[in-house]
N, C-alpha and C positions, 0 to 999 in steps of 0.2 A: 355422197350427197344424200340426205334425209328428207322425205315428204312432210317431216314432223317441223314444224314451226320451232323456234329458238326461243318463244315465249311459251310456250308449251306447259302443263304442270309435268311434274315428275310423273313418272308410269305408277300405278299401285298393283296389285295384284289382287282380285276376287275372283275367291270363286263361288260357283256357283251350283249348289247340290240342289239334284231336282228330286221334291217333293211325290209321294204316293198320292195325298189327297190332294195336288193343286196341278192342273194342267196346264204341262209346258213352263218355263220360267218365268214369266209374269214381265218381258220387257220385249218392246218392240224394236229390230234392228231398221237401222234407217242410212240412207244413200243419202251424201248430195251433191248434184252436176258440179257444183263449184267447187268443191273441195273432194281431195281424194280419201279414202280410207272406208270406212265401217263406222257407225254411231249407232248410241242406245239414243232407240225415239222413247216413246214413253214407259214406264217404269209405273208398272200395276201395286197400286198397295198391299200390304200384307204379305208377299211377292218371296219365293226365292231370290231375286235379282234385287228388291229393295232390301233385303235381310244381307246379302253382300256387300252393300253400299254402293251398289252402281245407280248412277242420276243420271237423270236426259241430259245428251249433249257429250257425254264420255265415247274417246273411241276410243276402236276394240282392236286391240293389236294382235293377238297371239288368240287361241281358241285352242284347248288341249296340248299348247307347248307347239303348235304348229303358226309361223307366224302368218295372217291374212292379209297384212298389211296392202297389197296388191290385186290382192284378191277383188271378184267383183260380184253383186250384193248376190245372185243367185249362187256360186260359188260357199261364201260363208254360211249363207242359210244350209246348204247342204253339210257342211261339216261340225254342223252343231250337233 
């Protein structure tokens, strides 16, 4: 049994190469109580993470091929 909804979009895969002159990846990870998993809060313009195409509101499944899915938010922040 899956915590992923059955309306769900398909998974995509981005990545995400972090820049020399841009600090960090340009996107905020976000929790929330009601729902389980990892989500992108906001998505810095100009951004590694907008140049990947990840948009607010995408969750994050896998992080390096390691899935987080369970994972809990101080957890994924560490394995980034």
């Amino acid at each position: 049994m899956s915590d992923i909804p059955d309306d769900a979009p398909a998974p995509r895969l981005s990545i995400i190469v972090q820049w020399p002159e841009f600090d960090g990846y340009g996107f905020n990870l976000h929790a929330e109580k009601t729902k389980p998993g990892q989500y992108i809060g906001q998505v810095d313009p100009n951004s590694p993470a907008e140049v990947a195409g990840l948009v607010e509101g995408d969750r994050i499944i896998e992080v390096n091929g390691v899935n987080i899915a369970n994972e809990n938010h101080k957890q994924v922040k560490s394995s980034n």
